[in-house]
N, C-alpha and C positions, 0 to 999 in steps of 0.2 A: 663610370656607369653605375657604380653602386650608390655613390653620391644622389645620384640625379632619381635611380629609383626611389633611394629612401626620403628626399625632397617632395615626389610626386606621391608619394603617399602620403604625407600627411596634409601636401595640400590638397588632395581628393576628400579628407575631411574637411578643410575650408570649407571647399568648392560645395559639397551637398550640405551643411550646414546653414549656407545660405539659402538652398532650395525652402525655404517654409513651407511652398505647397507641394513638394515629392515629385513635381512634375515632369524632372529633369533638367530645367533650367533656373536660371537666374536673369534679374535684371544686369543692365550696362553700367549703372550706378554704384551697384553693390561692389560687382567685379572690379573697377576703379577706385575702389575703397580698399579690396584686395589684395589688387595689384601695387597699389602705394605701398602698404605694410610690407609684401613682400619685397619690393625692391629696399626699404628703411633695412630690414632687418639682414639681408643678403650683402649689402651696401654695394649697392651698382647704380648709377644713373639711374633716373626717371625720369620719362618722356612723356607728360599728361594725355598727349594729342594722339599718340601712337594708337592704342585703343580703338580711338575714334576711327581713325584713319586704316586701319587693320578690319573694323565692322565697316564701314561708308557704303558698299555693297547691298549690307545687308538690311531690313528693315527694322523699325524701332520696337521691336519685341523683343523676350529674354532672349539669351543666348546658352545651348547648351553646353556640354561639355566636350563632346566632338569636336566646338566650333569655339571654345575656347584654347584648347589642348595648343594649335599652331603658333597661337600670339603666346602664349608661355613657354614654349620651345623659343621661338624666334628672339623673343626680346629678355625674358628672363633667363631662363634656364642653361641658355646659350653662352649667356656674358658671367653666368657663377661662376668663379676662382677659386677650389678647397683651398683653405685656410686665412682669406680675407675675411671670414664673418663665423659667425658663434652658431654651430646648428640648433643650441640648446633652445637659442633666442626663437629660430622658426618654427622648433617643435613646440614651444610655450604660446604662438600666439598661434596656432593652428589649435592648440592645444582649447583656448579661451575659445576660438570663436564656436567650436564644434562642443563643448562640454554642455554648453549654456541650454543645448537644444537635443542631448541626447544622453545624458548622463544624468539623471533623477536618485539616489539610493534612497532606498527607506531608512525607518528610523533606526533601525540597528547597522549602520551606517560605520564603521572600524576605519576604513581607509581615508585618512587627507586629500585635501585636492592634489598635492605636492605628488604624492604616492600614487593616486590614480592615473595623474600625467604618467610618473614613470612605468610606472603598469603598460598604460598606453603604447608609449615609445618602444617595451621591450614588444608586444604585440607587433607593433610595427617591424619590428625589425624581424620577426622570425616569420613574418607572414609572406606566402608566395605574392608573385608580381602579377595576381590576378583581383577584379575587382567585378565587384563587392570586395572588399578585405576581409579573409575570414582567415583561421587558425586550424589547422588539422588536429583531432584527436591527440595526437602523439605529439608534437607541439606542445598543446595545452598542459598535458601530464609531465612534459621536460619541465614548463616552464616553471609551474607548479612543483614540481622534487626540488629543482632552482633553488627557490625561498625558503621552503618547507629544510633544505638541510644546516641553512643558517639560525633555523627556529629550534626550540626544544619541542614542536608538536607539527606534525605533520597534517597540509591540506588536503583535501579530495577533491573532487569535482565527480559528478552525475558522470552517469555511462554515457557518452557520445559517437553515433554514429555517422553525424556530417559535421560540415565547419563551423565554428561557434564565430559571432563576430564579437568585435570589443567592446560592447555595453554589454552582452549578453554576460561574457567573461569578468568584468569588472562586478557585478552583480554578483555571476557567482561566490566568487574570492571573499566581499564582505559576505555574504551569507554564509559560507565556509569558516570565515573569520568568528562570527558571529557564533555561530555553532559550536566549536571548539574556544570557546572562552578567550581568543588572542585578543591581547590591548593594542592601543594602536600605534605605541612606540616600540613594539619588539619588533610587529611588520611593519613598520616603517627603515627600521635597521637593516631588516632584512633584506625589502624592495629598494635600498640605497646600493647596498652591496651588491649586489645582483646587476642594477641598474650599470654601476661602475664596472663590472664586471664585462659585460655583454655591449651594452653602448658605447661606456668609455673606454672600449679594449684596455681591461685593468690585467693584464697573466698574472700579477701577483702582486702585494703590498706587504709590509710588516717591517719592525725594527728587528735589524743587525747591527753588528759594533765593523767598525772602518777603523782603516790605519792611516795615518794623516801621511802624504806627501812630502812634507816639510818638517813639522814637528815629530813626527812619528810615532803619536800619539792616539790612542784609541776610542772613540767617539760614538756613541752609539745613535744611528741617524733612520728616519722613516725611509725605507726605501721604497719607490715604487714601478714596477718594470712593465714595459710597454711594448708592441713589436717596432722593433728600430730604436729603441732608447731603454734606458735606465738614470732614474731620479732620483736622489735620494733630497732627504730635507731634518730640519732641525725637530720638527714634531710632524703628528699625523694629520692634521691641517691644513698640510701643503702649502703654507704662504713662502716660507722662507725655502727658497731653495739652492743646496751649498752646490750644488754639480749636477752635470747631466753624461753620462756615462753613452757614447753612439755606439748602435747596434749594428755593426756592417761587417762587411767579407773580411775586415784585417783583424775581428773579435775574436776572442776565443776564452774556453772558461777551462779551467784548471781545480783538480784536487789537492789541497794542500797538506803537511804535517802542523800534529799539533806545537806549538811554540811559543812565546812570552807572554805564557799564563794563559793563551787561548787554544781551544779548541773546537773543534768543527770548523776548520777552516777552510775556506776555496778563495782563488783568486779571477777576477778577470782583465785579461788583458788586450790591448788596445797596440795601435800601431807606435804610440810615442810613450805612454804608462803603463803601470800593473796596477790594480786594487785589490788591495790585501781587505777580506771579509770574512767576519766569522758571525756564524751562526748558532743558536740557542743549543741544538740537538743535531744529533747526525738526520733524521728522519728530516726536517727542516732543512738544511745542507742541500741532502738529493732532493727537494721540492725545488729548492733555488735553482740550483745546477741544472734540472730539465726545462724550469720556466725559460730560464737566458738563452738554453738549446733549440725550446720552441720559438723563441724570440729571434734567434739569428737565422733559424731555419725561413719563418715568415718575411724575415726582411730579405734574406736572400733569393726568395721566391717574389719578392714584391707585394707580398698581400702586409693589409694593414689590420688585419682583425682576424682571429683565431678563431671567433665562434661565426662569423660567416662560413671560413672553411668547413665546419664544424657541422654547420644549417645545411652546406650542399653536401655532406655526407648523409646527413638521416636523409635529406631528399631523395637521393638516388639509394639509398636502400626503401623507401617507400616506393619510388616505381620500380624498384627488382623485386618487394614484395607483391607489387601490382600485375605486375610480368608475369612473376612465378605463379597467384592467383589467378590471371588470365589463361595460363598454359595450364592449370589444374582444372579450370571449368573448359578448356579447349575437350584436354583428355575424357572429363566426363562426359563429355556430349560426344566425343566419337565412342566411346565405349555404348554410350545408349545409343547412337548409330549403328555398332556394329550389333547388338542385344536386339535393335529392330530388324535388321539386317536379316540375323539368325531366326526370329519368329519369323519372316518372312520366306525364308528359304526351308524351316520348317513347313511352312504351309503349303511350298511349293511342292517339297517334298508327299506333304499329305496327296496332294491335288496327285500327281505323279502315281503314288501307290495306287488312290481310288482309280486312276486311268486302265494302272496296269488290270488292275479286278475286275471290270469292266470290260477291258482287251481281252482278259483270261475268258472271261463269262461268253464273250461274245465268239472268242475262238474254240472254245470249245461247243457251244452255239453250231459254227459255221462245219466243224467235224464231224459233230452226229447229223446235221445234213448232209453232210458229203457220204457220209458212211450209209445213212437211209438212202440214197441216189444211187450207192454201190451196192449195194444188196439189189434194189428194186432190177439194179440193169442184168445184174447175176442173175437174178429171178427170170426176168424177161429173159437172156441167154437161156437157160436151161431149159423156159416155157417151149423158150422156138427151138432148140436143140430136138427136142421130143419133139414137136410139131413134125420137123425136121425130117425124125429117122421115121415117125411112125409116114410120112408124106412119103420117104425112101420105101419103106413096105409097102406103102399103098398103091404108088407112083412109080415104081421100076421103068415104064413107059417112060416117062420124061426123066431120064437120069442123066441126059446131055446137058438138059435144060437146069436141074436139081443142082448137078455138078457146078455149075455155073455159078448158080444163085451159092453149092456151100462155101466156092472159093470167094464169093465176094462175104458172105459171112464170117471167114476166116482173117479176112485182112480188116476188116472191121474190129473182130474179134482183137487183135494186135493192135489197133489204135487205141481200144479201150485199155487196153494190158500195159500201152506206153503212158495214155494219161495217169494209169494207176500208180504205175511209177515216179511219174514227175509230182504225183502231189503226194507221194510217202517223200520224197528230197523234199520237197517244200514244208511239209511237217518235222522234218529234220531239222533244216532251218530255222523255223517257228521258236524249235526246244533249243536251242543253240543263242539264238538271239536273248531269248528268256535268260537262259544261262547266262549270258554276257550281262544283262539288264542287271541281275543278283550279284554284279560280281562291283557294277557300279553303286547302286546303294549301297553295298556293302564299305567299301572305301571311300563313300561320302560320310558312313558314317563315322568311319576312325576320324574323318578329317576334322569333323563338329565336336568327337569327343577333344581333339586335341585342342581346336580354338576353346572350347569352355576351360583345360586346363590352364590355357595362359590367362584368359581373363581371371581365374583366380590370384595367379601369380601379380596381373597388373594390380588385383587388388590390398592384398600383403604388403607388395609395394609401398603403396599410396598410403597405407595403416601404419607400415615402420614409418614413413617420412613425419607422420604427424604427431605421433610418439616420439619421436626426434625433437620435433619441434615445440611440443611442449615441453620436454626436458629440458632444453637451453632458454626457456624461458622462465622456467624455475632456476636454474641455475644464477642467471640474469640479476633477478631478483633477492636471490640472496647475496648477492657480493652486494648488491645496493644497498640494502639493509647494514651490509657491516660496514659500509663506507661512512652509512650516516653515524655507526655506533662510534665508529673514531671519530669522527669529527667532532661530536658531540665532547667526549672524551677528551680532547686534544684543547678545544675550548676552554674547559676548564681548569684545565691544567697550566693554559697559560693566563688565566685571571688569575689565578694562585701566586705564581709565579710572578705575576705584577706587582701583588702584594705584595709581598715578600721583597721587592725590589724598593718600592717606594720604603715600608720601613726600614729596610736597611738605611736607605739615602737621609731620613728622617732622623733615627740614631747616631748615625755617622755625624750629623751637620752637629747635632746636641752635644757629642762629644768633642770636636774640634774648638765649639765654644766654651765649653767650659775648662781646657787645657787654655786655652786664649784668657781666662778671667782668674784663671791661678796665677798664671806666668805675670801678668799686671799686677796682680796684688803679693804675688812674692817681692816684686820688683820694688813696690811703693813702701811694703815693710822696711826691706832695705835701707833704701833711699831715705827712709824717715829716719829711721833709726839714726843713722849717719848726721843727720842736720841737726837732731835734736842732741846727739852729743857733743856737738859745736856751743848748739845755744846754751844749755849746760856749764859752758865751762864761765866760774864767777870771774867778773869786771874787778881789777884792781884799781885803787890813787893812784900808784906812782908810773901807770902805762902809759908807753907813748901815746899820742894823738894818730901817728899811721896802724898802729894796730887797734884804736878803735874807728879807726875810717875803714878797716879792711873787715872787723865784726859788724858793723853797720851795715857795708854792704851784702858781708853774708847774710844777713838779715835780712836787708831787700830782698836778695835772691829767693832766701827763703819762703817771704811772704809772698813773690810771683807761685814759687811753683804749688804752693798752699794754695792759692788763689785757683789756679788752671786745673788743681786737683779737686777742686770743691764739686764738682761734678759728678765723681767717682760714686757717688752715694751716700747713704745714712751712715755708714763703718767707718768714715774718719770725721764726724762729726767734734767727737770727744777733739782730734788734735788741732783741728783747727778753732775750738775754743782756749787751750792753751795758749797756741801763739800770741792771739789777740792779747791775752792777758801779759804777755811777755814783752811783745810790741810795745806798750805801753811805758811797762815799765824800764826796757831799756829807753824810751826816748826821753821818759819824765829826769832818770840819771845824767843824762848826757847835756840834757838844757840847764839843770841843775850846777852841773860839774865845769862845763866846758861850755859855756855858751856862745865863746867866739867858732870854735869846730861844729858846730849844733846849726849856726846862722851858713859856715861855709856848703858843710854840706849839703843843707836846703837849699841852696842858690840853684837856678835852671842850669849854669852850666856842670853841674855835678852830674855825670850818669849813674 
């Protein structure tokens, strides 16, 4: 699946590259022109007619990408095999056809075509599986710390608050490049390594010294570790390579002691071998020993690439930062929920008071009525009370009659006396209710004091979290800062270090020659010395004929090894003029003295 994603993105560049007019589609032509390349480059069959046959349907208009998308599943993408074809090969001509038509720099221009591609490709790779292809914020600033820690000067990029796409981003970089004075072969070093790093899941590369198998001899080889392998090779060019070391469940790496003459050693071992490896520094060492650990961890999980794992790590801390954003503007918004809430039930509360004032104004209102009605009826009793006695005075005659009318005045009297009562209980009431009403606001309002107390508290809250949260990103920031200050540091130290190796090896070789140029010219003193006190010794009359066959031939001898020596240089010039001169004169003697011995020993079968 990752495959196929990273396939479908770059040919979505194709694909809208051909679009010239932005419409959304493309001609059938073009597409076939496409589709050819992709299948050359993927190496799967191509079936000319399929196309045609797959559109027959449809009308001879463009086609877009919707309606593309099924014959690229079906027939391409379908029949890809990871490791039948070169993906580099499909990102370079996806690379070509899409550059032509959206990739313009100006004149201050720093990055290669070469570099821009891989620019590209890392783009691609760290971009979500949404399209448009666009890069997050936080992305762009990885990808960029990236480069920037292989450099001695670090990139920026503009403040960004949505997706940048990849011309946008390519743009930037040279302009950033531009701006900070980089040439284009330190960011090209840079955007290689990177490249190697992230696309070519490189965990780690560098020279170590190896203990040979057989010989048991110590070698110092480029290594470079991958998940599921380790490679080592003769130089850092990786043509030549002596072994491949497998990554799997029977691996395992090992701390070693230091011993014959090496130090920093660790080994890894393997179901049928060990390899014995030593390293420059202990710091070195433990970089090795966790890259192999991440390496056998990845292969024994099945993944093939450590920065994808790596990619869906920032992704899901980006939607847990999104989450946690979402629940921060959740909580905001019910807190102004609950703030409207409270002015709301404040007003209700107001409205409530103004009622009670109102109740109170109108109750009290409705009492000095009642009380003016009881006076007035008082009055009126007492009027007709006198009416009454003075009618008793006047009227004695009708006092059967009188009598009559006082007892229905009396029982009157008693109803009035019972209404009087029931409305002093009713005004009892009234004050009791009141009472109860004061006891209710009153415990509404502790209850409003205590909600304000917690919303200050959710507000503290919410102020520590984000003073939290800026501290670990200070914090963040300064380990990054030192990480770059070592590296930077460590760099150098191992260019030094190179030096220093090369001329040693330079010395070394100088010295070995000239112990090799003494030892020959000790040897040839010798050597001379010894012949020339042969030739040295004077020729008698009276000697046999076999001891001058036997100086004659030492003379041959001698004049081969003169001869094979003439080579040697200007410094035995001098004794190979002697000889000659002696040469001479022994043969002039000998033709002289002995000319039957003179004629034998010239004969061809003489050796």
């Amino acid at each position: 699946m990752a495959l196929r994603a990273a396939l479908l993105k770059s040919i979505w560049y194709a694909f809208t590259s051909l679009d010239t007019e932005d419409s959304g589609k493309v001609s059938k032509s073009q597409l076939k022109v496409l589709s050819h390349n992709l299948h050359s480059v993927l190496r799967i069959p191509h079936d000319p007619a399929a196309l045609e046959r797959h559109f027959s349907d449809d009308d001879d208009g463009p086609v877009s990408s919707q309606g593309y998308m099924p014959y690229l599943n079906q027939f391409i993408l379908d029949k890809v095999t990871e490791g039948t074809f070169v993906k580099e090969e499909v990102d370079e001509l996806c690379w070509t056809l899409c550059s032509k038509k959206n990739y313009r720099p100006d004149a201050h221009r720093v990055l290669s075509n070469q570099d821009a591609m891989r620019l590209w490709c890392l783009f691609n790779f760290l971009a979500d599986d949404r399209y448009p292809l666009t890069l997050v914020p936080e992305e762009v600033e990885y990808l960029l710390r990236k480069i920037s820690s292989v450099m001695p000067v670090e990139l920026t990029c503009v403040e960004l608050e949505d997706g940048l796409s990849v011309w946008s981003f390519l743009n930037e970089v040279n302009a950033a490049a531009a701006s900070r004075g980089v040439d284009g072969e330190s960011i090209s070093v840079a955007v290689e390594k990177v490249y190697r790093e992230m696309v070519g899941n490189m965990l780690k590369e560098g020279y170590l010294w190896k203990k040979g198998n057989l010989r048991r001899n110590w070698t110092e080889r480029w290594f470079c570790l991958k998940p599921g392998s380790l490679s080592y090779f003769t130089s850092e060019d990786c043509r030549d390579c002596k072994g491949v070391i497998e990554m799997d469940q029977n691996c395992c790496v090992e701390v070693l002691s230091d011993r014959d003459g090496k130090r920093c050693m660790f080994c890894v071992k393997t179901l049928n071998k060990t390899f014995e490896i030593s390293a420059p520094d202990s710091r070195q060492r433990q970089e090795w020993i966790t890259a192999i650990q991440t390496s056998l961890r990845l292969s024994a999980e099945g993944r093939v690439s450590l920065h994808e794992e790596l990619k869906e790590r920032r992704r899901e801390l980006r939607e847990e930062r999104e989450r946690r954003r979402a629940l921060r503007a959740e909580e905001t918004r019910r807190l102004l929920e609950l703030q409207g809430e409270r002015e709301e039930q404040l007003a209700e509360l107001e409205l409530l008071k103004e009622a009670q004032r109102q109740a109170q104004v109108s109750l009290q209102q409705e009492e000095q009525r009642r009380r003016s009605q009881h006076e007035e009826l008082q009055k009126t009793l007492q009027r007709q009370l006198q009416e009454a006695q003075e009618a008793r005075a006047n009227l004695c005659a009708e006092v059967a009659v009188r009598d009559l009318e006082a007892e229905h005045q009396q029982r009157r009297i008693k109803e009035l006396e019972d209404l009087h009562h029931r409305l002093q209980e009713a005004l009892e009431q009234q004050i009791r209710a009141r009472q109860e009403e004061e006891t209710y606001r009153y415990t509404q309002t502790r209850l409003l004091v205590e909600e304000e107390e917690k919303v200050k508290s959710l507000l503290s809250l919410q102020e520590d979290q984000e003073e939290q949260l800026q501290q670990t990103q200070r914090e963040k920031q300064e380990l990054l800062q030192e990480m770059e200050r070592k590296s930077q540091s460590l760099d150098e130290a191992q260019n030094q270090l190179d030096k220093v190796r090369a001329s040693r090896r330079r010395v070394d070789q100088d010295i070995v020659a000239a112990q090799r140029k003494l030892r020959q010219a000790s040897t040839s003193v010798k050597h001379w010395n010894v012949q020339m006190n042969r030739l040295m010794h004077p020729i008698c009359p009276g000697e046999k004929s076999a001891q001058i066959k036997q100086r004659l031939n030492s003379s041959k001898h001698i004049c081969g090894w003169i001869l094979m020596r003439e080579t040697t240089g200007d410094a035995l010039f001098h004794w190979r003029k002697s000889y000659y001169g002696l040469r001479s004169q022994c043969i002039l003697a000998i033709n002289v003295l002995m000319p039957d011995v003179f004629q034998r020993l010239s004969s061809p079968d003489v050796n």
